[in-house]
N, C-alpha and C positions, 0 to 999 in steps of 0.2 A: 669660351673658356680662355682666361690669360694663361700666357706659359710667363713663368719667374726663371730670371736667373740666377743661380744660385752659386756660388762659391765652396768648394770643398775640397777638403786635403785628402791625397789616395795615395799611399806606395812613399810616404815622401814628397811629394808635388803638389803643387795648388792647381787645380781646375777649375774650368766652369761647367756645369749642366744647365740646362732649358730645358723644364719639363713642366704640364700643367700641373696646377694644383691638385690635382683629381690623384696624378700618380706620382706626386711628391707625398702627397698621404699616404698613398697606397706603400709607399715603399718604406716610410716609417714604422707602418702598423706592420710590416713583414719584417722590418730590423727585432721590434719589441717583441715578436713571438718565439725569434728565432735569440733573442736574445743578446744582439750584438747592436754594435754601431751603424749609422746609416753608413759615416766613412770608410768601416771596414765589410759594411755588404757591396756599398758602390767599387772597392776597390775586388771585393768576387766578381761581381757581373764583368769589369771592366778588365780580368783575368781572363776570362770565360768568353768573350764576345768576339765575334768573327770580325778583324781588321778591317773589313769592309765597311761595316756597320758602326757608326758612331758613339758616343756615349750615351749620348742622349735617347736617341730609339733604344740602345739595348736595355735601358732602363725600363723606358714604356715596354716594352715588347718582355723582361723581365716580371714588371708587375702585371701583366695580361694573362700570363702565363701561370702566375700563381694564384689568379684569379677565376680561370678558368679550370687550373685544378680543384681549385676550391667547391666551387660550383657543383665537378662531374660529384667530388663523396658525398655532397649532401644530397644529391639526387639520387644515387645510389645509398641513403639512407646512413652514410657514415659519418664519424665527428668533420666540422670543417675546418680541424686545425690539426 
């Protein structure tokens, strides 16, 4: 799987992220549900993420997470959104 690097604006500042394509999608289809911008969810996670932890992973680790929740309601027989 290629990681892309990507350029975006968060908070006022230009970044870069490296993430695969897998969870550059993934983070899309969670901006569109959620109804916001990718640059204003990146710049939640990027609020929200332990200083330890880089952009990048928290993004993966971000979209794992809401993929995994996804997962548990539809196993538990509820909507997956």
């Amino acid at each position: 799987m290629t990681i892309v690097k990507r350029s975006i604006s968060i908070s006022g500042h230009s970044t870069s992220i490296s993430v695969e394509e897998a969870f550059w999608n993934g983070l899309r289809d969670i901006a569109e549900r959620q109804e916001t911008s990718i640059a204003r969810l990146v710049a939640a996670i990027d609020a929200e993420r332990d200083t330890q932890t880089n952009l990048s992973s928290a993004i993966r680790l971000f979209v794992f997470d809401d993929a995994l929740r996804r997962a548990e309601r539809i196993e538990d027989g509820g909507p997956s959104d």
